[in-house]
C-alpha positions as CSV (number, residue, x, y, z in Angstrom):
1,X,2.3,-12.4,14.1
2,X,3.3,-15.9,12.6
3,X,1.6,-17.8,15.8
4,X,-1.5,-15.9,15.1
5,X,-1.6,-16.7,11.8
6,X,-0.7,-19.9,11.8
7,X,-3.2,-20.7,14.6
8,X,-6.1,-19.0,12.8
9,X,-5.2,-21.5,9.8
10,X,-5.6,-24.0,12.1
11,X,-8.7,-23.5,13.9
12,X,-9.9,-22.8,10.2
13,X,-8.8,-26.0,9.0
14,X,-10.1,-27.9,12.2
15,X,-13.9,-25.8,12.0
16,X,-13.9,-26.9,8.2
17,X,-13.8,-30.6,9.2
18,X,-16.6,-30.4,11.8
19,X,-19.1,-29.0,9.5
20,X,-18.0,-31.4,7.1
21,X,-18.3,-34.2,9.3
22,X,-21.4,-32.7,10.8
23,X,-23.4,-31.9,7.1
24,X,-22.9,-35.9,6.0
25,X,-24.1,-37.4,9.7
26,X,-27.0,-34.9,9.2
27,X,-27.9,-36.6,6.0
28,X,-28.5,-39.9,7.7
29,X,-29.4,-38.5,10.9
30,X,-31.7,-35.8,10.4
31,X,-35.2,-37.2,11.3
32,X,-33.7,-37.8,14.3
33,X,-31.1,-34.8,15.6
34,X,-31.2,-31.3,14.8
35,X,-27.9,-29.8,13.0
36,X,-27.1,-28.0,16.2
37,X,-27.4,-31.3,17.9
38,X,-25.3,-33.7,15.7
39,X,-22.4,-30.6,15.6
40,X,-21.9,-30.6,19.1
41,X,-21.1,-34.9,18.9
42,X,-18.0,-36.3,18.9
43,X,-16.1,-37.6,15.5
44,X,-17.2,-34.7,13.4
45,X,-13.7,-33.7,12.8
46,X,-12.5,-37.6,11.9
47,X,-15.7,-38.2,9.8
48,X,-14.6,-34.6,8.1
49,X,-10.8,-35.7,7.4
50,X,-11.9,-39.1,6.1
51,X,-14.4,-37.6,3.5
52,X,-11.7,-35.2,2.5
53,X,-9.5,-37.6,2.1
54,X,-12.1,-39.8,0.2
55,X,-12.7,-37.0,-2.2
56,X,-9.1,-36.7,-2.7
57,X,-8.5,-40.0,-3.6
58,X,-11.3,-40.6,-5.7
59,X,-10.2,-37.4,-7.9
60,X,-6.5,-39.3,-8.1
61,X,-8.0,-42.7,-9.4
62,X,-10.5,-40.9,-12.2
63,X,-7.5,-38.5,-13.4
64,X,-5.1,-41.6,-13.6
65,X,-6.6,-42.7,-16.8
């Protein structure tokens, strides 16, 4: 039961990151590629992680003050 879980958090996690990744190429891509188009590409997931991570930071440096 714990694999299953633990695996569904996973792919969850992993799905999140492609649609991420895929919304913010669309925004600069979208004259050009469909959505359907630009999710099927490669780096989705990386450009996903690094936005996250972007977001994350950017919310530590405001609340540091």
């Amino acid at each position: 039961m714990s694999d299953f879980l633990g695996q569904f958090i996973f792919d969850f996690i992993t799905q999140s990151f492609n649609h991420i990744g895929a919304s913010i190429k669309w925004i600069f891509l979208r004259n050009k590629l469909s959505y359907k188009e630009i999710l099927k590409q490669n780096w989705n997931n990386r450009i996903g992680l690094f936005f996250i991570i972007l977001i994350i930071l950017l919310i530590m440096y405001l609340t540091s003050y």
